[in-house]
ROGUTOR-354392 format. One record per residue (C-alpha): residue number from 1; residue in three letters; z, x, y. Coordinates in pm, whole numbers, plus 50000, padded with zeros to 5 digits. Layout:
REM residues N
<NUM, "ala", <Z, X, Y>>
...
//
This chain:
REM residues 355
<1, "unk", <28419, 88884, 47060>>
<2, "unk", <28474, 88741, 47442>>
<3, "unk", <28169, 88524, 47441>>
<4, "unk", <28326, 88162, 47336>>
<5, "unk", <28273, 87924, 47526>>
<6, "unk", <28239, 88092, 47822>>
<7, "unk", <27921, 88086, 48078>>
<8, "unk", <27862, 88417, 48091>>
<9, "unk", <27874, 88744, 47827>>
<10, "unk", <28182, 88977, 47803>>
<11, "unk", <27965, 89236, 47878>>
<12, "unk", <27834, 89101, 48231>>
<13, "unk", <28258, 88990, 48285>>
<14, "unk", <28350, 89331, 48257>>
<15, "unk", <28049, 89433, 48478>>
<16, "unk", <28180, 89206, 48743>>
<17, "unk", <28509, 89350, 48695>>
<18, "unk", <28406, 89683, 48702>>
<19, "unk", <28188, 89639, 48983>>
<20, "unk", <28499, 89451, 49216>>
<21, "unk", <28702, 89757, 49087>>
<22, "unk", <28472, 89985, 49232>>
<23, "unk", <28409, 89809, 49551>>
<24, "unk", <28796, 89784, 49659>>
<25, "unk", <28785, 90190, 49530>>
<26, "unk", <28520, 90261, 49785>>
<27, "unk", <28707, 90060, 50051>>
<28, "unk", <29024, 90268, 50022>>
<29, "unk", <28835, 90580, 50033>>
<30, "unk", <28682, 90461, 50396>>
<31, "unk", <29058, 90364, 50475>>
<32, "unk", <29181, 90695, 50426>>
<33, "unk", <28946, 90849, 50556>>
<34, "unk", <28960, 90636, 50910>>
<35, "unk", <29386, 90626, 50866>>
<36, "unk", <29409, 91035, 50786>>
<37, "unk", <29690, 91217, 50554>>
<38, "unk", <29903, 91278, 50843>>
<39, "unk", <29926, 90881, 50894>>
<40, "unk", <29974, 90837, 50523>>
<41, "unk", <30273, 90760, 50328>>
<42, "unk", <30293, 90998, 50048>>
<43, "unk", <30461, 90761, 49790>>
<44, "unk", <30122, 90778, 49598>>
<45, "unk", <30181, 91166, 49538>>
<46, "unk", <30535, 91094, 49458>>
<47, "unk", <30550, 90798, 49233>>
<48, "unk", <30394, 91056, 48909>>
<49, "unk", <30699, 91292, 49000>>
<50, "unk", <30931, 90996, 48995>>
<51, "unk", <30759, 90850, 48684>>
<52, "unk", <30777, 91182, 48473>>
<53, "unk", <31171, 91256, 48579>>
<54, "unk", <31264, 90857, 48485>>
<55, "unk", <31126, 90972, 48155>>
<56, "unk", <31400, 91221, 48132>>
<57, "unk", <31676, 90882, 48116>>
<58, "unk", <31499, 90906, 47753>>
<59, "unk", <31774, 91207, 47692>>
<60, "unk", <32105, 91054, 47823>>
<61, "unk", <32289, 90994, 47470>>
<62, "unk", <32324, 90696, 47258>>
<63, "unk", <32677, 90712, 47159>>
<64, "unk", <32811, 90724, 47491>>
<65, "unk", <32967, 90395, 47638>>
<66, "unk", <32778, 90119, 47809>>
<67, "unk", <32911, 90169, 48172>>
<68, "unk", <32877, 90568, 48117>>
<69, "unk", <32565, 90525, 47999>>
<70, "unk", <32423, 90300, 48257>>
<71, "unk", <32569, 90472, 48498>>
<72, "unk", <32358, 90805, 48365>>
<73, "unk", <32052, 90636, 48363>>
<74, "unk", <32076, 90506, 48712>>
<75, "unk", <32178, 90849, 48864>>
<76, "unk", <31949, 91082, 48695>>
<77, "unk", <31684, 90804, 48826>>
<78, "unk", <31804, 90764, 49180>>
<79, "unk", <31887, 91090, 49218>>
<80, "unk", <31542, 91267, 49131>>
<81, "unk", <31416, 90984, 49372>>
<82, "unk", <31663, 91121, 49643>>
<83, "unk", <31522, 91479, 49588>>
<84, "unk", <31124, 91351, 49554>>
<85, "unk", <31178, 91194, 49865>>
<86, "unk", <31384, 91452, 50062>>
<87, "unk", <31147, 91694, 49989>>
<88, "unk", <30856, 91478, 50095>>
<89, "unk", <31040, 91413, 50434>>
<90, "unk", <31132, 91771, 50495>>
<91, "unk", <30763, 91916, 50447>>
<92, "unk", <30614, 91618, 50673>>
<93, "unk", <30846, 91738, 50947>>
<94, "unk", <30717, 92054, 50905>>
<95, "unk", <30359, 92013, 50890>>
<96, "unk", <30353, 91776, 51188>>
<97, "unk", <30570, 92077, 51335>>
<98, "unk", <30329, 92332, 51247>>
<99, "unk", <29999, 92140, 51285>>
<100, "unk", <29957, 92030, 51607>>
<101, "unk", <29740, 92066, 51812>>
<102, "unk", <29531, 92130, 51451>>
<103, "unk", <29154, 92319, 51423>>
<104, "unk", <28842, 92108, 51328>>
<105, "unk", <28881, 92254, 50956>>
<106, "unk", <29245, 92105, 50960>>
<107, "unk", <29156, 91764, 51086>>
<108, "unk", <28824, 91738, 50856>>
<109, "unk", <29092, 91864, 50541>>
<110, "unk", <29327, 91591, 50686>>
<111, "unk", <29080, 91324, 50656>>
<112, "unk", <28966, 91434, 50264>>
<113, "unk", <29331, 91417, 50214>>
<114, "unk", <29368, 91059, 50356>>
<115, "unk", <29057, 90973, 50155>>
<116, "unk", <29206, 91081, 49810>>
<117, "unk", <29598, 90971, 49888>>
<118, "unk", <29453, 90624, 49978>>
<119, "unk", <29249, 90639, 49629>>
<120, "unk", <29560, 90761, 49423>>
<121, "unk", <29742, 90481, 49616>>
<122, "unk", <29475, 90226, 49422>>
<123, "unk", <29493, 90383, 49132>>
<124, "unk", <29855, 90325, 49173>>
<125, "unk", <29802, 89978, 49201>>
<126, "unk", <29587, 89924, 48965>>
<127, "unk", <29853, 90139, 48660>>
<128, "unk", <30127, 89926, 48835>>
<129, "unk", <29968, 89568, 48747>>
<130, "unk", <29861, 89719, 48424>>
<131, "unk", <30171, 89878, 48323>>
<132, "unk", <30308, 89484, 48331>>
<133, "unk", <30016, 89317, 48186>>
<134, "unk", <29958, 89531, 47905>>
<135, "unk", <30282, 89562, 47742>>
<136, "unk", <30346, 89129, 47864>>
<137, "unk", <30028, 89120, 47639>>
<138, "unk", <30073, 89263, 47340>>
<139, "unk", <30485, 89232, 47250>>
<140, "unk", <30470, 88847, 47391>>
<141, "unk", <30158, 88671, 47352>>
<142, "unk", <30072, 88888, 47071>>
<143, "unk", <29755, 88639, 46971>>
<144, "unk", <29575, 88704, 47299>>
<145, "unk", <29591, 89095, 47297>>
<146, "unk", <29453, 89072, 46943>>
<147, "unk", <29149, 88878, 47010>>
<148, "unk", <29087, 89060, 47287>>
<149, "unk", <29130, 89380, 47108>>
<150, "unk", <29371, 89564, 47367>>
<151, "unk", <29497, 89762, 47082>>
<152, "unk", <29194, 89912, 46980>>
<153, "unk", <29118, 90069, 47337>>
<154, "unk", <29219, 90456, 47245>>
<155, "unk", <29363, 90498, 47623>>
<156, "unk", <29569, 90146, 47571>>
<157, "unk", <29751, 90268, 47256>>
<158, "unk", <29836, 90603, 47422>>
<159, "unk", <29958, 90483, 47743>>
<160, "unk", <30098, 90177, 47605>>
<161, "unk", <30487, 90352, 47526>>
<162, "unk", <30523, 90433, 47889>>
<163, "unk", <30290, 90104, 48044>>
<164, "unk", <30595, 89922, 48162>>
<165, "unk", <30823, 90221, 48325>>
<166, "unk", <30535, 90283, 48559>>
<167, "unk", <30595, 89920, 48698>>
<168, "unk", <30958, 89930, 48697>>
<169, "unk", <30962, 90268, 48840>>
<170, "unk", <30736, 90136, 49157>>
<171, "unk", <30979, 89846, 49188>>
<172, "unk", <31285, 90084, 49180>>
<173, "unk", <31115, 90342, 49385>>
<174, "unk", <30981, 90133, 49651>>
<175, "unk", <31259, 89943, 49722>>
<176, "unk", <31473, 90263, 49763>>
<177, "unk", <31203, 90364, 50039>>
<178, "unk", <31218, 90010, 50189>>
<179, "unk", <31556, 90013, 50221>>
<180, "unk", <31570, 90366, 50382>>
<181, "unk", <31273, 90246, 50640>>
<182, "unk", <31435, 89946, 50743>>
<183, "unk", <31805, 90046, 50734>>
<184, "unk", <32117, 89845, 50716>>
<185, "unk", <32139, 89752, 51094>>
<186, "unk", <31807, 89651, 51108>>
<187, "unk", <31863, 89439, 50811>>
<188, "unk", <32181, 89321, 50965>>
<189, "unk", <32000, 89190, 51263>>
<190, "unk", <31749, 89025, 51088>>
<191, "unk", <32033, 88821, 50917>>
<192, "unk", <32219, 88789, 51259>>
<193, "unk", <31868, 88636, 51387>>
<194, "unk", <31834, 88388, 51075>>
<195, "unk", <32213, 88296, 51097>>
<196, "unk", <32159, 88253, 51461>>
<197, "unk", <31857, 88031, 51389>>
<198, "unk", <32009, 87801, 51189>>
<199, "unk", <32244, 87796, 51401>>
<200, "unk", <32041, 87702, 51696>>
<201, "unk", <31910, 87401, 51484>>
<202, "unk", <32245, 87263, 51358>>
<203, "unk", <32429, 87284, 51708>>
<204, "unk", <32104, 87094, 51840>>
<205, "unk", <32119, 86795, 51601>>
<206, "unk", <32452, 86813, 51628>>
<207, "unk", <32510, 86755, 52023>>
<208, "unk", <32257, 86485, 52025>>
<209, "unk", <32402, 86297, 51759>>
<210, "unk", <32750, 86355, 51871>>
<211, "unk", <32803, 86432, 52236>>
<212, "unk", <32787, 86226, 52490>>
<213, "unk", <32578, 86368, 52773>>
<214, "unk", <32335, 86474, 52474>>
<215, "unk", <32335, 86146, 52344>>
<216, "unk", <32237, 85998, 52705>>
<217, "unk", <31955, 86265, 52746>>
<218, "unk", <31811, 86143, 52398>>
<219, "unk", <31874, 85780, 52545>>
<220, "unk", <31696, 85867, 52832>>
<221, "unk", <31359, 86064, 52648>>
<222, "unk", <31377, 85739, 52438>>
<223, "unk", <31373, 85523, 52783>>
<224, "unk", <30984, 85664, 52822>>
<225, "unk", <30841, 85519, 52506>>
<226, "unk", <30930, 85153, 52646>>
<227, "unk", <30580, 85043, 52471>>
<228, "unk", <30709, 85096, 52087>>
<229, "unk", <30981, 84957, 51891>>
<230, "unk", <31338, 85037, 51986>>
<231, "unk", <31444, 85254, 51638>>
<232, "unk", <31099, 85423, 51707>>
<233, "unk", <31160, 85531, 52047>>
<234, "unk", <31543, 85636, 51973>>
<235, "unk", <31369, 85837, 51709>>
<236, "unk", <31146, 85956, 51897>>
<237, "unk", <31379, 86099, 52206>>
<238, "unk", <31652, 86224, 51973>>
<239, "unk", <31378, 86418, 51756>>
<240, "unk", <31271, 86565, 52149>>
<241, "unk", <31591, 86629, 52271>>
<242, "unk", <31676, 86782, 51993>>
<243, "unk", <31343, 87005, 51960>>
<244, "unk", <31459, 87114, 52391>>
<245, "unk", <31776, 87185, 52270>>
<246, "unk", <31657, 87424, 51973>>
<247, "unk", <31437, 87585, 52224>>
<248, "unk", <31676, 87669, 52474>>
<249, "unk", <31924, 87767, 52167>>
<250, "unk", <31650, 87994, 52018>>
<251, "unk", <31596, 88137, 52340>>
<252, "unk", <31940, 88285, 52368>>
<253, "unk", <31926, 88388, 52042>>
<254, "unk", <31604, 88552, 52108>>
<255, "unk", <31745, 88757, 52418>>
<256, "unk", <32022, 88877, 52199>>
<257, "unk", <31847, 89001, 51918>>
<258, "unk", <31699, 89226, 52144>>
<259, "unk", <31987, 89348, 52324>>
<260, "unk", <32089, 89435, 51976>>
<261, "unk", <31754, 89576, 51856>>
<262, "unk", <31748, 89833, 52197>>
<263, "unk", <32132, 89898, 52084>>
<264, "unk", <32045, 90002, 51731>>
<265, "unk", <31762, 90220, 51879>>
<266, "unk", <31957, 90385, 52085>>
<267, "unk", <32193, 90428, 51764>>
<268, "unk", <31886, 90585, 51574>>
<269, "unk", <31819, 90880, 51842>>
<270, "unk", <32152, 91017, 51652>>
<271, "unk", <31955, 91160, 51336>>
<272, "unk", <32265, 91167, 51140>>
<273, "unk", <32356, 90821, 51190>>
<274, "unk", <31990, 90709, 51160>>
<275, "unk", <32028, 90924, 50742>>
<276, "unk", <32326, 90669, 50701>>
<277, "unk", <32183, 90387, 50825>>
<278, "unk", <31877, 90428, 50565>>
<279, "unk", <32094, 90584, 50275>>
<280, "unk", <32341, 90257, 50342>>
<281, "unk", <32050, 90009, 50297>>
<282, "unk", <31886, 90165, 50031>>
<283, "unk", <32206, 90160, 49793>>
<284, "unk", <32288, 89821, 49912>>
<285, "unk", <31851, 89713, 49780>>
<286, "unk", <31882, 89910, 49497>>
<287, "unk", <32193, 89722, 49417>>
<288, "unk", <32031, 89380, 49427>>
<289, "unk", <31731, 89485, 49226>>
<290, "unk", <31944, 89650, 48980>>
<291, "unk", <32166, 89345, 48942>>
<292, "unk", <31854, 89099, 48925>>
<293, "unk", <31713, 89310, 48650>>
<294, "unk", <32048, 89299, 48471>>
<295, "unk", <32093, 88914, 48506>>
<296, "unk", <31748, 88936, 48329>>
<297, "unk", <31809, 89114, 48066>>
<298, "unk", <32118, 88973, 48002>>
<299, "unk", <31961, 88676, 47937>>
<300, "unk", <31711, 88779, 47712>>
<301, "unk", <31911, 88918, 47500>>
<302, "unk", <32191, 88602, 47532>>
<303, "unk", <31900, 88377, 47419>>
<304, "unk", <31732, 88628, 47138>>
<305, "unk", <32054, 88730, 46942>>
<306, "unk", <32356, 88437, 47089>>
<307, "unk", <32404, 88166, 46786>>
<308, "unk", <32262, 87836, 46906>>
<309, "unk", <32353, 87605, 46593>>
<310, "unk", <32574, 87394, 46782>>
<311, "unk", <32346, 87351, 47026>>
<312, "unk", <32062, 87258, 46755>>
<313, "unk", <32244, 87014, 46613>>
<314, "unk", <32350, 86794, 46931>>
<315, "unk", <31963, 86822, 47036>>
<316, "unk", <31732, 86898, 46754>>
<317, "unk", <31434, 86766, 46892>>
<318, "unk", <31452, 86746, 47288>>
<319, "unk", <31509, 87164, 47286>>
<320, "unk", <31288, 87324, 47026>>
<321, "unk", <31544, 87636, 46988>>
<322, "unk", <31368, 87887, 46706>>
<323, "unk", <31059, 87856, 46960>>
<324, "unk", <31290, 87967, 47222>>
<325, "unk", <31464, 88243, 47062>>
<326, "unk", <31119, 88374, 46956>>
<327, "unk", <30988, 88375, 47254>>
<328, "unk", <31323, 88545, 47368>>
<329, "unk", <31313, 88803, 47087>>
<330, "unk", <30948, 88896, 47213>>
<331, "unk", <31050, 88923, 47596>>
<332, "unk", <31284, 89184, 47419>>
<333, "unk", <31040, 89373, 47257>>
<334, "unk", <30823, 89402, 47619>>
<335, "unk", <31115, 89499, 47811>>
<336, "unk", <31221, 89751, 47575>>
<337, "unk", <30852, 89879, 47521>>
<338, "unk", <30924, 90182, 47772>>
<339, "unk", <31201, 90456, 47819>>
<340, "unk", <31372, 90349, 48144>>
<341, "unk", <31324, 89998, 48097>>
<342, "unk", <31451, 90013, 47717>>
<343, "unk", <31747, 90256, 47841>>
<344, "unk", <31846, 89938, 48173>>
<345, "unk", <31836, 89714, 47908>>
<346, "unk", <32025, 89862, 47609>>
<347, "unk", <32354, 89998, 47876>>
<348, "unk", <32309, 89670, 48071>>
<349, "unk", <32660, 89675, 48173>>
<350, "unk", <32687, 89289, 48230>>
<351, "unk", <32692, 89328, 47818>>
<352, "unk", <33061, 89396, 47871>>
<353, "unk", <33119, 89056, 47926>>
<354, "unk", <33030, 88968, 47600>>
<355, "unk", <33272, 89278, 47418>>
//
C-alpha cells in the first residue's frame, strides 16, 4: 500500500521505525536506571490518573450555561490535578523521610523503579505525539489516514475517541507543574532581567546618540580607525561605545538580579510562602494556556460556522473561502474528537461575545 514511489518497502520503513523506537526505549531504561526513582519526577505515574479524572468533564451537563459550564470543566480538571499532585508531593516527602540512609534491597528497588518511570515517561511521549497526530490525521487530512489505513489498525480505532485529551491533558498538566516549579517571583525576575536588558541596550544607544560626553567617547573610539572612511569609522566607534556601554549596563543589571534571586531564596525557606509562590504562578500559566486555547477555538469555529458572503463577493478569487471553511469545519471535528478537548471547546466562554 506504502510502496509508491518510495526507495525502500513499507515493511523495511516500519522496521526502521520500529527499530529507532526501540533504541530510544532502551536508552531511557539505562537513564533511569543511572538517574534512580528517588531523582525522578513522578509526572509519568500521574499523567494516567490525570487523564482518567479529565474524562470525568465528560459528565458536567449540557444544558447548563457557557461560563458555568466552562467553569466546571476547568475545576473538576484543575482540581483532580491539585489532588494528583499533592498527593505525589506529600508521599515523596515521606519516603525521602523514611528512606534514608536506605538498605542495598531499597537502592537496587530504587533503581528498577527509575528504570520503568523513565520507560512510562517514553511511552508518555510517544501517546502524547500520537494522541495529536492521529486524530490531526484522520478528521483533517482525511485522504492521508485512508491510504495509509490508520483506521483499520484495531488499537487506532479504540484509542482514537480519547487520542487528543491525552495531549491536551500533558499540555494542561505540565504547565500547572511548571508553573508551581518555577513560581511567580522567579518568573517575575526573569521578566525584571529581560526588561532590564532591554533596557541596558536602549539607554546605551541612546547616550551615544544623544549625550554629549557619550557622543565624544564614540568620537574618540572613531578617532582610532583614522585609516577608513569617516561614516565608517563614526560607525564603527558609536557601534563600540555603545557595545561598552551595554556591558557595563548589563553588568548592573546582572548584580541585581542576583541580589534579588538570594532575596527570593531566602523568601522560599518560608514553606508557606514558597506553596503561594507556586500556586500563584501556576494559576497565572494555566491562565495563558487556557486563554490561547480559547482564542483557538474561537476561531475555528468563527471561520467554520460565521457567514462569509460578503466577504466572497468583494474577493472571489484572491481568498478561496469554501476551501477555508472546510478546512475550518475539519479543525472542528479534530478538536472536538476527545472529551476534554470537545467539552473547552463547546463552553469556550469567549463564545459570549458572539450571544
Amino acid at each position: 500500500m506504502l510502496q509508491g514511489n518510495l526507495l525502500i518497502s513499507a515493511e523495511a520503513t516500519i522496521a526502521i521505525i520500529a527499530v529507532c523506537l526501540g533504541v530510544f526505549a532502551i536508552a531511557s531504561v539505562l537513564y533511569g536506571v543511572f538517574r534512580k526513582f528517588s531523582q525522578m519526577g513522578w509526572l509519568p505515574w500521574q499523567l494516567p490518573i490525570i487523564f482518567g479524572i479529565a474524562l470525568l468533564t465528560g459528565y458536567v451537563p449540557a444544558d447548563m450555561g457557557v461560563a458555568q459550564r466552562y467553569a466546571a470543566v476547568v475545576a473538576i480538571f484543575v482540581g483532580g490535578t491539585a489532588i494528583v499532585f499533592a498527593v505525589g508531593g506529600i508521599i515523596r516527602y515521606f519516603m525521602h523521610a523514611r528512606l534514608r540512609p536506605a538498605n542495598i534491597l531499597i537502592r537496587a528497588l530504587d533503581r528498577v523503579l527509575g528504570a520503568v518511570t523513565a520507560l512510562l515517561g517514553y511511552a508518555v511521549i510517544v501517546l502524547c505525539i500520537g494522541g495529536l497526530a492521529l486524530p490531526f490525521l484522520t478528521n483533517v487530512i482525511p485522504d492521508i489516514a485512508a491510504t495509509i489505513g490508520i483506521a483499520e489498525i484495531p488499537i487506532v480505532a479504540s484509542i482514537l475517541p480519547y487520542a487528543l485529551d491525552f495531549f491536551v491533558v500533558t499540555v494542561l498538566a505540565c504547565t500547572i507543574q511548571a508553573g508551581y516549579r518555577v513560581g511567580f517571583g522567579r518568573a517575575l525576575i526573569y521578566l525584571i532581567m529581560f526588561a532590564l536588558t532591554l533596557a541596558s541596550a536602549a539607554a546605551a544607544i541612546w547616550l551615544t546618540l544623544a549625550v554629549t560626553p557619550f557622543k565624544a567617547f564614540a568620537n574618540l573610539i572613531a578617532g582610532g580607525f583614522s585609516s577608513l572612511s569617516a561614516p565608517l569609522a563614526s560607525l564603527l566607534g558609536k557601534g563600540i561605545a555603545v557595545v561598552i556601554l551595554f556591558i557595563v549596563f548589563f553588568l548592573v543589571s546582572c548584580i541585581l538580579g542576583f541580589l534579588l534571586n538570594k532575596l527570593l531564596r531566602k523568601i522560599k525557606y518560608v514553606r508557606v510562602l514558597k506553596w503561594i509562590d507556586g500556586i500563584l504562578y501556576s494559576v497565572l500559566l494555566l491562565a495563558i494556556v487556557l486563554a490561547l486555547f480559547a482564542g483557538v477555538h474561537y476561531g475555528i469555529q468563527y471561520v467554520a460556522h460565521a457567514d462569509l458572503s460578503a466577504i466572497m463577493e468583494q474577493i472571489p478569487e484572491q481568498l478561496p473561502i469554501p476551501d477555508i471553511q472546510e478546512i475550518a469545519l475539519r479543525l472542528e471535528a479534530f478538536v472536538t474528537s476527545s472529551t476534554l478537548s470537545r467539552m473547552l471547546y463547546l463552553s469556550n466562554p469567549l463564545l459570549l461575545i458572539s450571544v
